[in-house]
C-alpha positions as CSV (number, residue, x, y, z in Angstrom):
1,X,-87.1,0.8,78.8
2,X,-89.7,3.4,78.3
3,X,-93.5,3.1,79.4
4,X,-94.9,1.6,76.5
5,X,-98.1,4.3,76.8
6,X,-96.2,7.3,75.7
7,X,-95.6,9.2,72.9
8,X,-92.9,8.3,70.2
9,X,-91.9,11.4,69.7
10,X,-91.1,12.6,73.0
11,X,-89.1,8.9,73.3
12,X,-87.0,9.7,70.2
13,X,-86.6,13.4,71.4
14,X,-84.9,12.4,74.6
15,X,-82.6,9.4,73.1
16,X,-81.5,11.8,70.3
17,X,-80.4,14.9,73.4
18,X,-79.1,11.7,75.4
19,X,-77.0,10.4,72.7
20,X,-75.6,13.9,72.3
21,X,-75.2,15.5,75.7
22,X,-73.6,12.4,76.8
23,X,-71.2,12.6,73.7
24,X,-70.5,15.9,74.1
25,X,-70.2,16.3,78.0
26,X,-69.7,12.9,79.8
27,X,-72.0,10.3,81.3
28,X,-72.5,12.0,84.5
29,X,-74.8,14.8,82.4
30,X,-77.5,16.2,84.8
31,X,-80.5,14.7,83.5
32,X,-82.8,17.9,83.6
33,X,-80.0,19.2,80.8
34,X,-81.6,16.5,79.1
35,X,-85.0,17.1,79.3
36,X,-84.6,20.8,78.0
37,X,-82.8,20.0,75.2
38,X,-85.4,17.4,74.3
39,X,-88.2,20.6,74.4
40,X,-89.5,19.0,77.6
41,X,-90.8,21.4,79.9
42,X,-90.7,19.1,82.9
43,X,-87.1,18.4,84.2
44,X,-88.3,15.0,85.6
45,X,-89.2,13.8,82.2
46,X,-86.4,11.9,81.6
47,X,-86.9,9.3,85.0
48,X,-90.8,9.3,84.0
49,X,-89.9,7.6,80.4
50,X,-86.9,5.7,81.7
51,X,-86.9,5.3,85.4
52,X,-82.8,5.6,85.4
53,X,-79.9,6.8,83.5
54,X,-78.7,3.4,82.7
55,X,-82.4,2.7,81.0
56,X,-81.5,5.3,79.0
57,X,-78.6,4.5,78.1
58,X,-79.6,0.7,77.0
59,X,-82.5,2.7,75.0
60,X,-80.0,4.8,73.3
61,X,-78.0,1.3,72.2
62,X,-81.0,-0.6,71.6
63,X,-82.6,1.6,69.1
64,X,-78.9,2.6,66.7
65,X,-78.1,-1.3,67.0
66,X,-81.2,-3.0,65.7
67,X,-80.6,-1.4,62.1
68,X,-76.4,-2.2,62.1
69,X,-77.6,-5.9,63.5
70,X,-80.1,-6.2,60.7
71,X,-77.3,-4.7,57.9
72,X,-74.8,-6.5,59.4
73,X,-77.1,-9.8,59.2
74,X,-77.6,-9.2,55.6
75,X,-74.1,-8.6,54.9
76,X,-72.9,-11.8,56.6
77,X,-75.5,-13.7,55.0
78,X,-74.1,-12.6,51.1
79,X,-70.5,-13.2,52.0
80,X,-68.6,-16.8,50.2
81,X,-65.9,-18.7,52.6
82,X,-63.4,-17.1,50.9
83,X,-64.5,-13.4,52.6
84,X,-65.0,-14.7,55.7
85,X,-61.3,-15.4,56.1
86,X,-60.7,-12.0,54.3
87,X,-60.2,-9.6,57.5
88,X,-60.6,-6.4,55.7
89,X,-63.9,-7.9,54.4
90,X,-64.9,-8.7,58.0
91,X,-64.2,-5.6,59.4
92,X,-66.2,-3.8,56.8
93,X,-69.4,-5.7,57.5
94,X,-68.4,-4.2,61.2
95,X,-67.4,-1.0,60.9
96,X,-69.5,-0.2,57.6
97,X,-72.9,0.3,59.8
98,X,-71.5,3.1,62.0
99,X,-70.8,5.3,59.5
100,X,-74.3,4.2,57.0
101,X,-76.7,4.9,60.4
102,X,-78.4,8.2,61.2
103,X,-77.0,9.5,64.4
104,X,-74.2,12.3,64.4
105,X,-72.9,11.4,68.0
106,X,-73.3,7.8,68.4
107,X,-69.8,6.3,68.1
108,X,-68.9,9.5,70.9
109,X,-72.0,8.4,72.8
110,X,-70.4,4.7,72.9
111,X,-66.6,6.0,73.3
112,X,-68.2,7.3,76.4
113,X,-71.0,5.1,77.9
114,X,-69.3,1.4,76.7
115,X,-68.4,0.3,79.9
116,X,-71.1,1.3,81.6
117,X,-73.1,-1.2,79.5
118,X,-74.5,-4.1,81.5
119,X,-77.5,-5.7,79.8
120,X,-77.7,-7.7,76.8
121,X,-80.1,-5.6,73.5
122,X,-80.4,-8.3,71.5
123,X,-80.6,-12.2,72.1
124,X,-77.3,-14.3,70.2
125,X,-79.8,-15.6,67.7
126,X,-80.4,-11.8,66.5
127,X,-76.8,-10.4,66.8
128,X,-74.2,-10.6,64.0
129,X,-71.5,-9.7,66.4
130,X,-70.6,-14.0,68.1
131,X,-70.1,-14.9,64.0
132,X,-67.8,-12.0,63.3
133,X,-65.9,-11.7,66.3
134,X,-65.3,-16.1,66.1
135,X,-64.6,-15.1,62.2
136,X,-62.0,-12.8,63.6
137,X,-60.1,-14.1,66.3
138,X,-59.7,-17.1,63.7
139,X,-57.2,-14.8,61.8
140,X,-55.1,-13.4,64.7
141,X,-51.9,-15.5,64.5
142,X,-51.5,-16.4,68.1
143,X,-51.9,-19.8,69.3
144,X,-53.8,-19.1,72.8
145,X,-57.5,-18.1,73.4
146,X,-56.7,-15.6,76.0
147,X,-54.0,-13.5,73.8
148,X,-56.5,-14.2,70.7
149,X,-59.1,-12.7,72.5
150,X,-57.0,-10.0,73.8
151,X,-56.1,-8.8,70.3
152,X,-59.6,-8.6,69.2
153,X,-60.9,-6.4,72.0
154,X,-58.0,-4.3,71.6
155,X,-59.5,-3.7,67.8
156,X,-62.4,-3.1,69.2
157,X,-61.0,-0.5,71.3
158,X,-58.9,1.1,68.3
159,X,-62.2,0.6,66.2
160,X,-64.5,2.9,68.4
161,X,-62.1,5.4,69.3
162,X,-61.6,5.8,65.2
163,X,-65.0,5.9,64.8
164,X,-65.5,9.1,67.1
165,X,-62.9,10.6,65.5
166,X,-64.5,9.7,62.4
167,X,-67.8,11.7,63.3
168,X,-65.8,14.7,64.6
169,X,-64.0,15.0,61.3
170,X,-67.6,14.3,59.9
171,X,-68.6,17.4,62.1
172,X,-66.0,20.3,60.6
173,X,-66.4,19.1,57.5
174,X,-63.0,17.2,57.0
175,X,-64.1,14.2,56.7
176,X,-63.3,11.5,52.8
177,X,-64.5,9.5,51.2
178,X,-61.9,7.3,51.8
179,X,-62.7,7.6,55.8
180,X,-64.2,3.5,55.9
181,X,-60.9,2.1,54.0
182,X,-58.6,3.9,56.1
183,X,-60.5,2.8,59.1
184,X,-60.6,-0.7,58.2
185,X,-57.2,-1.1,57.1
186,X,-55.5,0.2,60.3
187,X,-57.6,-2.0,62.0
188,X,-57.1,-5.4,59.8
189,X,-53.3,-4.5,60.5
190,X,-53.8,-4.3,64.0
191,X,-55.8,-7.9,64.0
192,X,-53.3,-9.6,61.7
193,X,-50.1,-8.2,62.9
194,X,-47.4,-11.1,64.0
195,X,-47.4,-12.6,67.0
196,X,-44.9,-11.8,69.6
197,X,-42.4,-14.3,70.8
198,X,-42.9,-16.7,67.8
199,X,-46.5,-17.4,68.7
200,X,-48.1,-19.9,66.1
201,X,-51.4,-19.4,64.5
202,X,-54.1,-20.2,66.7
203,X,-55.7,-24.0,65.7
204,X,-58.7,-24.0,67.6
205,X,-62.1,-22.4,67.6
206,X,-62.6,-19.2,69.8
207,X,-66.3,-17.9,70.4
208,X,-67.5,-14.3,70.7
209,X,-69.8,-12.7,72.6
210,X,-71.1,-8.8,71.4
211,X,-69.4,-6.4,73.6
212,X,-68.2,-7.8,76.1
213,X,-65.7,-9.8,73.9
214,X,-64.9,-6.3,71.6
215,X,-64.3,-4.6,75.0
216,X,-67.5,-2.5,75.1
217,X,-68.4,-3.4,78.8
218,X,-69.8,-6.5,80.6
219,X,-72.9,-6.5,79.0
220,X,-73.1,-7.4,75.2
């Protein structure tokens, strides 16, 4: 969390070479790299606004996810029943965000840093992610919890690797129109796909938690 006295600017400068360095080069980044490629003279900078690496990390999370929460909220909100057990729809309002939000390494920066993640950005109340992942593990045709919630962190897993190669294709230039479709229908296969050794459709609510249950760490 940064010191609440200091300068946006210099907070945003750092989160935006955080989000890349640690994209680009791994999570063990020397901090000082940091600092310079934020335009801060002192290498120190980054433990003065955060205190640790893993506060700025959270930071880096905290400020991309508040706008996806809020679209995602929105979107949830304007969906009938009949989408909500439509897992293509369902996987838009997830996956649409990443690719509407501002950053250029974020879904690398996660691919990296997402389980690492221990603490909790938003309360349940604010976070769209317990009603879609309950919405999805509904549709996986399996009749225990366990191999339910299996298959939805594996989508998860499958959803954020896509996504990073979604930005590097986004990067050279090779990236479609077509890129959130694709996405979202390898991944509504993957959700849906029959159950092995004639396992029945699940007949029992299954809750969701944010990443922790889409196998983004033990935090969310």
């Amino acid at each position: 969390i940064p010191r609440a006295a200091d300068p946006a600017p210099r907070w945003e400068e750092l989160l935006d070479a955080a989000e890349r360095l640690i994209a680009e080069h791994g999570f063990e980044v020397p901090l000082r790299e940091i600092a310079v490629a934020a335009g801060q003279r002192n290498n120190s900078a980054v433990n003065y606004y955060f205190r640790s690496r893993q506060d700025l990390v959270d930071a880096v999370v905290a400020r991309r996810l508040a706008p996806m929460e809020a679209e995602r909220q929105a979107l949830l909100d304007q969906m009938s029943p009949e989408q909500v057990t439509d897992a293509r729809a369902l996987l838009r309002v997830l996956v649409g965000p990443f690719l509407h939000g501002e950053g250029t390494h974020y879904a690398r920066f996660l691919e990296v840093v997402r389980i690492r993640l221990k603490n909790e950005p938003q309360s349940p109340a604010e976070s769209a992610w317990p009603r879609i992942l309950d919405a999805l593990a509904r549709l996986v045709p399996m009749r225990h919890r366990s191999a339910r919630e299996r298959r939805v962190g594996a989508v998860a897993t499958a959803m954020f690797a896509l996504l990073a190669d979604h930005e590097r294709r986004v990067e050279d230039g090779q990236a479609t129109p077509e890129s959130l479709e694709e996405i979202v229908a390898m991944l509504a296969a993957m959700l849906t796909a029959p159950a092995p050794h004639g396992d029945s459709p699940p007949q029992q609510r299954v809750g969701g938690s944010h990443y922790d249950d889409v196998g983004v760490g033990s935090r969310q």
